[in-house]
C-alpha positions, -999 to +999 in steps of 0.1 A: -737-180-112-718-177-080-718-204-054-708-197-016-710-222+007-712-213+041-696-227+074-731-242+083-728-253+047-758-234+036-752-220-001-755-186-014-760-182-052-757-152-071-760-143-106-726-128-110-690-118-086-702-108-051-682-094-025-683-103+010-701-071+021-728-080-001-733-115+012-731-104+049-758-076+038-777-103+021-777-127+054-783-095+078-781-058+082-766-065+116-739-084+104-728-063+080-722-036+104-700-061+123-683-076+096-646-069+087-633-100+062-642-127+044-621-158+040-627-175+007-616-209+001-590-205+034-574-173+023-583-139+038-598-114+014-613-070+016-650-071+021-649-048-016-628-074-033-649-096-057-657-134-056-657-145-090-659-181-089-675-208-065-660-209-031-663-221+006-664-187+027-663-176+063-674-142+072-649-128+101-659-105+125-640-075+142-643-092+177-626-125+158-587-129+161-582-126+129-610-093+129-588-080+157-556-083+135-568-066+109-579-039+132-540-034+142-531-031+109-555-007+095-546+013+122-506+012+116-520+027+081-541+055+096-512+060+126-490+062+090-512+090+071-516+112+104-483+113+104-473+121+074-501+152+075-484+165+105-451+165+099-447+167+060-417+152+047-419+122+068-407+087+047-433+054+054-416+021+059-434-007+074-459-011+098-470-043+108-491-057+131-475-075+161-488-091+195-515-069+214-508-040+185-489-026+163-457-006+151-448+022+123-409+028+111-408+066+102-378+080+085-376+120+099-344+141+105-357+156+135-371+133+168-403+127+174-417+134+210-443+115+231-453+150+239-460+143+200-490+111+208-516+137+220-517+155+186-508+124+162-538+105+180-563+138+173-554+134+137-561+098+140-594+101+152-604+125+127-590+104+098-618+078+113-642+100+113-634+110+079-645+075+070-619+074+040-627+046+016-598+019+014-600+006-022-570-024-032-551-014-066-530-037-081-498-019-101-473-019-122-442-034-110-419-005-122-445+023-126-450+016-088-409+020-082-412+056-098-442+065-086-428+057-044-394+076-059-414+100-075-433+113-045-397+107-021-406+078-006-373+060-012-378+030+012-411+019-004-398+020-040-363-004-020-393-031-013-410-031-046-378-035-060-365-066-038-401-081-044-400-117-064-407-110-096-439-132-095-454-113-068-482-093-071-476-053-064-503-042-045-511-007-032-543+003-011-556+037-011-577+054+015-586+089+009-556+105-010-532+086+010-515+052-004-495+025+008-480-009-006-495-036+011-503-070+004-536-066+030-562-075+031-579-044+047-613-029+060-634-014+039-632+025+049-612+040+078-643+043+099-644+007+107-613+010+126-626+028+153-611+048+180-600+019+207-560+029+198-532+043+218-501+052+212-479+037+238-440+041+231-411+055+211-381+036+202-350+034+175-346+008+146-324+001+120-342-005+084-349-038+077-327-051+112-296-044+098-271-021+121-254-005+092-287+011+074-303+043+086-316+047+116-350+048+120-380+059+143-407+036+159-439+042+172-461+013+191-496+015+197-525-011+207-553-014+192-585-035+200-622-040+191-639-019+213-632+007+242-637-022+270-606-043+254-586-012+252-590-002+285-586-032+300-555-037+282-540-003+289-549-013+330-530-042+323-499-024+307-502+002+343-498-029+364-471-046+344-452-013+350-457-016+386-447-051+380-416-045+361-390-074+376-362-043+370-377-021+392-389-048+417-351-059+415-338-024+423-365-019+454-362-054+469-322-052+468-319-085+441-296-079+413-286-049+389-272-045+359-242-024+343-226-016+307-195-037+312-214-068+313-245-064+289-269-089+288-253-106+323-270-099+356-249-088+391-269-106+414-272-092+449-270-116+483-313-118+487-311-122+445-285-152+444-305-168+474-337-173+454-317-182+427-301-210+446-339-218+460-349-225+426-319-249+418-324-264+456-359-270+442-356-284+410-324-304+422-350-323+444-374-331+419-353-345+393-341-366+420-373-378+430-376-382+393-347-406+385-326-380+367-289-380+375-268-345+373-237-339+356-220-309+349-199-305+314-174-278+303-183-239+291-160-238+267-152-267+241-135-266+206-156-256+181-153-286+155-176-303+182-204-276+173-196-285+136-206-323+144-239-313+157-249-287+132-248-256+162-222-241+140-244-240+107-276-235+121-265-214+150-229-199+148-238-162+145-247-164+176-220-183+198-190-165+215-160-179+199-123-175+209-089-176+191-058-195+219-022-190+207-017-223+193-048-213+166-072-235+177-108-220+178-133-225+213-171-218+220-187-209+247-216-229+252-248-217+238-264-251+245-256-283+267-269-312+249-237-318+229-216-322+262-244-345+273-240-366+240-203-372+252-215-385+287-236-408+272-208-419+247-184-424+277-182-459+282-206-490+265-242-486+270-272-512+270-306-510+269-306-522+299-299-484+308-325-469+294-342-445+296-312-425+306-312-394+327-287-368+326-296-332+346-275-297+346-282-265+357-255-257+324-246-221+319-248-208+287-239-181+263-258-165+234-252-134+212-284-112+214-283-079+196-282-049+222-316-035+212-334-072+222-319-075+259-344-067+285-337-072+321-337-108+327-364-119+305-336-116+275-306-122+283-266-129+270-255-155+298-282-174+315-287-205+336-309-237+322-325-262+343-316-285+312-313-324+312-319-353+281-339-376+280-318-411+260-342-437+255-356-458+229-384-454+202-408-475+224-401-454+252-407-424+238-444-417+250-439-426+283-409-403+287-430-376+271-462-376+291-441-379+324-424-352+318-455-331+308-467-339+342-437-329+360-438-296+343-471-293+354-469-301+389-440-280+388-456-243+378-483-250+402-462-249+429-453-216+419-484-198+412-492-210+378-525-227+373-530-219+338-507-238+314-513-235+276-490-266+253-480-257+222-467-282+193-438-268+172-432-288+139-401-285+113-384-252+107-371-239+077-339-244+089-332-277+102-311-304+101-321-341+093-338-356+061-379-351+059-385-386+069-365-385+102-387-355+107-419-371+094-410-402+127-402-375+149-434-356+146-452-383+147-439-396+176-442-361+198-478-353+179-486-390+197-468-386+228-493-349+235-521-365+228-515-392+252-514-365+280-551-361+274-547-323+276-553-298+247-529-281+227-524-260+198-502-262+164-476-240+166-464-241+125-424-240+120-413-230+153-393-265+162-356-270+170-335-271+146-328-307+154-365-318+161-399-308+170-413-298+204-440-293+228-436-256+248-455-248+276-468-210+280-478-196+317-504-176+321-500-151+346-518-128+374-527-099+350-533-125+319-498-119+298-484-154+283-447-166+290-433-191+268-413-214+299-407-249+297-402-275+266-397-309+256-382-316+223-376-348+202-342-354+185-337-380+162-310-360+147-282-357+173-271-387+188-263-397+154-246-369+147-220-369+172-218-411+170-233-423+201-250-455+203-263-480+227-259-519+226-297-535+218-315-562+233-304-580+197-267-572+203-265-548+175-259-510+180-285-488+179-285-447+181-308-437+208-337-412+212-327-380+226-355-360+246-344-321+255-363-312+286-361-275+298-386-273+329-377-235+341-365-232+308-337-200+318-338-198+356-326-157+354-362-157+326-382-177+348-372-158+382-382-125+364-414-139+355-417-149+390-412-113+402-436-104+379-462-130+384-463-123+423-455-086+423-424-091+448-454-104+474-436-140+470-451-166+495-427-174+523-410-201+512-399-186+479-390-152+495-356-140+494-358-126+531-385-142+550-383-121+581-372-088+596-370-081+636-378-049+644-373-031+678-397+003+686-371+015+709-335+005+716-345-007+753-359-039+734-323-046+711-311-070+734-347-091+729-346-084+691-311-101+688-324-133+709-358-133+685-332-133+658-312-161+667-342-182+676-355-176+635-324-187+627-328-218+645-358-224+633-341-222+594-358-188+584-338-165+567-340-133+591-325-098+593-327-074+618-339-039+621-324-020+649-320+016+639-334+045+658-357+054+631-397+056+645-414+019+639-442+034+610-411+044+590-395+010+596-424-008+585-429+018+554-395+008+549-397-032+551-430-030+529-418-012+500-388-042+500-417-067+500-409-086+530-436-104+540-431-111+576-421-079+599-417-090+634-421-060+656-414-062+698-406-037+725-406-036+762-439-049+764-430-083+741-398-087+758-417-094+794-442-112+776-419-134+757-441-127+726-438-110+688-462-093+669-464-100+634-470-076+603-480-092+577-466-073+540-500-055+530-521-058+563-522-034+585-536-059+614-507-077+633-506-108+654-494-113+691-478-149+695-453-163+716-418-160+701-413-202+701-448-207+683-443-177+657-410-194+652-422-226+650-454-216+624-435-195+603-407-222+598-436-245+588-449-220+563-421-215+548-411-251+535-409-255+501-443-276+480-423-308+479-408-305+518-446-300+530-455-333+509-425-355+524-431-341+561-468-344+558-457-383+545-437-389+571-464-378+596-484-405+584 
């Protein structure tokens, strides 16, 4: 007799093993149809794999997360067998399912085309309409290694053999096709249904590593049903309309170049948004008691050995050799040059909490094929500042800063803010028990803010656990932004202490906060988030003056100088070029005020106003436009401090 208890803690009994597509048939015809896993006792299972033994159970549907997972990977395996029916010869690798899809690594001598998707994704559809049973096998350790060489799939027969040896070899079959897989899988290839698409081809190296073969990737998506899929690929259409790189290159911001991968060449309306962000945040840590310092790019690298950078993080720091053999790092992080501000001089408690601020610059080794456009860079910018306080203070910092980040990104747009809580790594530094306090003290510390969150299993610091905070933005992708991360680890570390209210020393609590997180990241996300269409305050060029005929440059220059006076950032437009091509012109740059005047607005005194994407303009005298476009374009926190001050 077979026990299953159920999630509404009914009980199923059978007489013998049941599968889990015979206790979803059992509860309902219709659920069976919709079922696509079972998980038995917390552990994901094949709807065709036996339940031997009593067991709490969950049936999982394909519209689930996990249902939708599955999904992806079944399809990798179907995207797998069409391909190796087209183009015989082909060597699998691995095909795993990743965020919003999936990916196959295909060994071929010759290049696949996207010209190539159109027929690979006929085969695919066929292979679900064959409806190809997928059965789990479990094999042989070395009968599997000479069966993969056997057939010429070299790479497979490379895993098996670099498997533990207490790992179970696994192989799933659907049709006459096979792959090694730990699964679990559906039950027949027509479950996967045909919401796929294949979306992109690019390079890799097998298993990551430059100096193995090279070779060829195919992305798709994959989804529940037709409606998710096209909304998703509507999605992908407007991110590509969206791209921040192509956005940069049309609105005159930045480029970038070979000879400094990774590093961005900002442009004069680039920089200046740049610098409106730091003008921005500068303020607000003010308002919010922090203090900003600035420390060196490049120190010796015994200082990263002291903090455990160098262990946990060396392959990726920039190092350099001087004549007299001494060895320097360019920063990849600033919190140990903070460490030695604090250290500088006797400290009390008194003191604390301590604030220190820097918009640091920093340096990190990325490998060529992971840099895209600012969202992944090599040299970058943080809006970074620590937090030294003591264990008593810890919540208080914590929530406060939650709110500021908060306050923060809906000033920019962002309404929807998802927190995450990242515990222990595998690699860390610190003994389990620091750890165990440090958790603690964050996991108390988010729950103080009252808002939810969600676990986010082995993704801390090295030197502590954190809280991140993911944006949601206009068409619905997530961006992983600001943290907040607890070190007890540090401080002590590099020997900094503070004197206690007892007179003894004591090593302080060291809070990393990261509110942009990179500015270059967070200005591309910006691009993205608002389609170049920034609001006035934010944009990189506010206005443009533009004459209709040359008779009205003489009034176009005064309009300018008056903008100007008013503190808008203003260019001019004076060719002798028709006024509908200057305005195509001006639009396609995303500026969102065009100020247009002739012969007509000179004797009037007046302006009339294009807004970017209305065809409608407005006639105002040139002092009020000035005056109402200068009061637009103040930044959130000026509007709150002039609005005080009215009061």
């Amino acid at each position: 007799m077979v026990k299953l208890t159920l999630p509404d803690k009914s009980i199923r009994e059978f007489p013998d093993a049941v599968t889990g597509l015979a206790l979803a048939e059992d509860i309902s015809k219709s659920l069976a149809k919709k079922v696509v896993l079972i998980d038995v006792d917390g552990e994901l299972w094949d709807l065709t794999r036996p339940i031997e033994k009593d067991a709490t159970v969950r049936l999982v549907t394909r519209d689930e997360p996990e249902g939708v997972e599955v999904i992806r990977h079944d399809t990798a395996h179907v995207l797998a067998e069409a391909v190796q029916e087209l183009f015989p010869g082909t060597q699998v690798t691995i095909g795993p399912n990743i965020e919003n899809g999936f990916f196959y690594d295909f060994a071929r001598e010759e290049p696949f085309s996207t010209d190539d998707f159109e027929k690979i994704e006929k085969r695919m559809a066929e292979i679900v309409d064959r409806d190809e049973a997928i059965t789990r096998e479990v094999w042989d350790r070395n009968e599997a290694i000479e069966h993969f060489k056997s057939i010429g799939e070299a790479y497979k027969a490379e895993i098996i053999s670099d498997l533990p040896e207490s790992d179970e070899i696994t192989v799933y079959r659907q049709g006459d096709w096979k792959d090694l897989c730990r699964g679990p899988h559906l039950p027949s290839t027509g479950r996967v249904g045909k919401a796929f698409k294949l979306t992109k081809l690019a390079g890799a190296y097998w298993r990551g590593d430059s100096n193995n073969a090279q070779l060829q990737r195919i992305y798709g998506t994959a989804w529940a049903n037709e409606k998710d899929l096209k909304r998703h690929l509507t999605m992908l259409e407007e991110a590509e309309k969206r791209d921040h790189r192509k956005l940069g290159r049309e609105m005159n911001l930045f480029h970038f170049q070979e000879e400094g991968p990774g590093s961005i060449f900002w442009h004069p309306h680039g920089w200046r948004m740049f610098q409106t962000l730091i003008d921005y945040m500068r303020d607000q840590q003010t308002k919010a008691g922090y203090q900003e310092i600035n420390t060196p790019d490049v120190m010796d690298k015994s200082l990263w050995e002291k903090s455990g950078h160098w262990e946990k993080f060396g392959e990726n720091m920039y190092t350099s050799v001087t004549p007299d053999d001494r060895t320097f790092c360019l920063k990849p992080m600033n919190c140990p040059g903070h460490v030695q501000v604090f250290k500088h001089g006797l400290r009390s408690y008194r003191e604390l909490p301590l604030k220190f601020a820097e918009f640091g610059k920093c340096h990190r080794y990325e490998p060529s094929g992971a840099l895209h456009g600012m969202m992944r860079v090599r040299h970058f910018t943080q809006d970074d500042a620590h937090i030294f306080c003591t264990d008593e203070q810890i919540t208080d910092e914590c929530v406060t800063v939650t709110n500021l980040i908060l306050s923060i990104y809906r000033d920019f747009g962002f309404e929807d803010v998802r927190l995450k809580f990242s515990d222990r790594p595998e690699k860390r530094v610190g003994s389990d028990e620091v750890w165990d306090k440090a958790e603690a003290s964050l996991r108390t510390a988010i729950e103080a803010t009252g808002l939810e969150y969600e676990l986010n299993e082995g993704e801390g610091a090295f030197y502590g656990p954190k809280i991140e905070f993911v944006l949601r933005d206009a068409i619905g992708r997530d961006w992983q932004c600001g943290t907040v991360q607890l070190d007890f680890n540090l401080p002590g570390r590099l020997g900094s202490f503070y004197i206690g209210e007892d007179g003894d020393k004591h090593v302080p609590v060291m809070i990393h906060r990261a509110l942009f997180g990179s500015l270059e990241r967070f200005l591309g996300i910006l691009i993205e988030h608002h389609a170049g269409r920034f609001p006035l305050w934010l944009a990189p060029l506010q206005c443009v003056v533009a004459t209709i005929t040359s008779d009205a440059d003489g009034y176009g220059r005064e309009v300018v100088e008056v903008l100007k006076r008013h503190g808008l950032n203003v260019d001019s437009d004076f060719r002798n070029e028709k006024i509908n091509y200057k305005v195509r012109e001006h639009s396609l740059a995303k500026v969102p005020a065009l100020l247009v005047v002739g012969q007509r607005e000179e004797e009037e005194r007046t302006v009339a106003i294009r807004r970017l994407g209305s065809k409608a303009q407005t006639i105002l005298p040139l002092e009020e436009a000035a005056r109402l476009l200068a009061e637009e374009a103040l930044p959130p926190h000026a509007k709150v401090a002039t609005a005080a001050a009215a009061e």
